[in-house]
N, C-alpha and C positions, 0 to 999 in steps of 0.2 A: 215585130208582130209575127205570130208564129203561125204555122198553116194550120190550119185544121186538119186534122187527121181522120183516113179514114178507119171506121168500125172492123173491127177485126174479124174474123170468119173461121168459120172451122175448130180445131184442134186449139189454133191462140187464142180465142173467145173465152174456150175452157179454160184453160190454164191462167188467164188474165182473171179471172172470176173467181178462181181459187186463190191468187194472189193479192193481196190488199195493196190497194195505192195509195194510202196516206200513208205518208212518209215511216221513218226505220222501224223494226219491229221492235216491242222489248224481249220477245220470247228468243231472240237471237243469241241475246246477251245473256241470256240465263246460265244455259252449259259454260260459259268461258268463266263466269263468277265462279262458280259451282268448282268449276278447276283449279282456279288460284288458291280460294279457303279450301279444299283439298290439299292440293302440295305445300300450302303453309301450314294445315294442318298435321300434315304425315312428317315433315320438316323438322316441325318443333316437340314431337312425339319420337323421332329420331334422336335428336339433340336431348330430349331429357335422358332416352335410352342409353347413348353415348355418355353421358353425364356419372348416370349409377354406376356404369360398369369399371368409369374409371375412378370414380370414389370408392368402391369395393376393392380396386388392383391397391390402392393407395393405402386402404386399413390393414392390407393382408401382406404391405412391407411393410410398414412398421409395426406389425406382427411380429413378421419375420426377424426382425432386427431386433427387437427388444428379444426373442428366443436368443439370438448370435451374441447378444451382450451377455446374456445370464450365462450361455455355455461356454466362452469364452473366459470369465470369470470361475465359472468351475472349474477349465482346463486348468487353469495358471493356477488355483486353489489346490488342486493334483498336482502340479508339479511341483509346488513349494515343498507341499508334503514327501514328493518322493525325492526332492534333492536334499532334506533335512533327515530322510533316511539311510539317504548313499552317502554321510559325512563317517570318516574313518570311526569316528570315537561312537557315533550312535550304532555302525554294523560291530564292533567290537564288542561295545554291550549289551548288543541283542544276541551275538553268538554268545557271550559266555550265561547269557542266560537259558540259550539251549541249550548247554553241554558244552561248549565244543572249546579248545585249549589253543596256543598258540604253534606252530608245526615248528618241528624240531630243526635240524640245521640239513639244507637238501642236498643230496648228490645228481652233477649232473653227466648225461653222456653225451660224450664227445663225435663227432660225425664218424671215427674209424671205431667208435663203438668203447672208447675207453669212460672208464668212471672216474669223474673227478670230485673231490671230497670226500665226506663221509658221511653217509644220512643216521641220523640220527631219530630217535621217537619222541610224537609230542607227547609230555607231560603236563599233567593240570601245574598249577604250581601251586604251593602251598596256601592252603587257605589265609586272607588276610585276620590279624587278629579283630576282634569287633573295637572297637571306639573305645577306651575306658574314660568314665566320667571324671576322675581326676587327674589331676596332672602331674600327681606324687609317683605314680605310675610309669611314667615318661620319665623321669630322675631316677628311676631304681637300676635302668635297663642301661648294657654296657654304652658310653658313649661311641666307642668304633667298630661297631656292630651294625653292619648294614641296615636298612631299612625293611623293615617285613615285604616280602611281597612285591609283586611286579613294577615297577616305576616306569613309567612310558615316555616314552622321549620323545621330541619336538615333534618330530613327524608322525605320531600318535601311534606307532607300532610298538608294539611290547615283546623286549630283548627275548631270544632264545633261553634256554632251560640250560643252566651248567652241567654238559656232559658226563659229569663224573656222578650226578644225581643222579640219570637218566637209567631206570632198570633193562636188564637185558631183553631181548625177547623173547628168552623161557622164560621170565618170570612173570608176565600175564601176554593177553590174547592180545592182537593186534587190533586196535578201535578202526571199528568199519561205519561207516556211515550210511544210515537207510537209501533204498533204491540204487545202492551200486554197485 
């Protein structure tokens, strides 16, 4: 049995009369709800946030990578092309289709300043003849008669100009080549 207590006085009078004594309040409990659906709130608005940003990192490499395959594919498309243009036989036939002839036989010098060989000039060489359609043509022509025209040897160079062909160089200009 409990005592009875006495009536409070003063100041605690007050403040017991602004406090309610039936048991817990609900309005206690209202902020700390309020707080939880807040931070699960702001939580799951973060996580969607994080979400996009890495779905957008994700479209813009394999972006990136489908750009790396095409350019990739174009490098090696380039280089095919310029190693089928660096083959002896295709730079030969694209020089004789500028002008330009096979150089003549070179002299070199020596570190005490001597010249060794004998340079000679290039010459175009003599036009090939064109194709002829018959082959009664081909039977007319000496059998021990060289072959018209330059014949190219395994290594795909084409032999020097027979000296004794070769005109002097009073008899035409020396072939100079643009820009040099």
């Amino acid at each position: 049995m409990s005592k009875p207590t006495a009536p409070l006085k003063g100041r605690a009078a007050r403040l017991a009369r602004l406090m309610p004594s039936t048991g817990p309040s609900t309005a206690a409990r209202t902020p700390f709800v309020l707080l939880v659906v807040l931070l699960l709130g702001g939580g799951l608005i973060t996580l969607l946030l994080l979400n996009s940003a890495l779905n957008e990192g994700s479209f813009r490499l394999s972006e990136l990578k489908r750009d790396t395959t095409e350019l990739t594919d174009e490098q090696q498309a380039l280089q095919r092309d310029v190693d089928g243009r660096s083959q002896p036989d295709a730079l030969e036939r694209r020089a004789r289709e500028l002008g330009m002839v096979p150089g003549g036989s070179p002299a070199f010098l020596g570190p005490d300043g001597t010249v060794r060989g004998k340079p000679t000039r290039a010459t175009a060489p003599p036009p090939s003849p064109s194709p002829s359609p018959t082959p009664s043509a081909d039977a007319t022509a000496d059998p021990d008669a060289p072959a018209p025209g330059p014949s190219a040897s395994p290594s795909g160079s084409v032999p020097a100009p027979d000296p004794a062909a070769v005109p002097s160089a009073q008899d035409s200009p020396t072939p100079t080549s643009p820009g040099r």
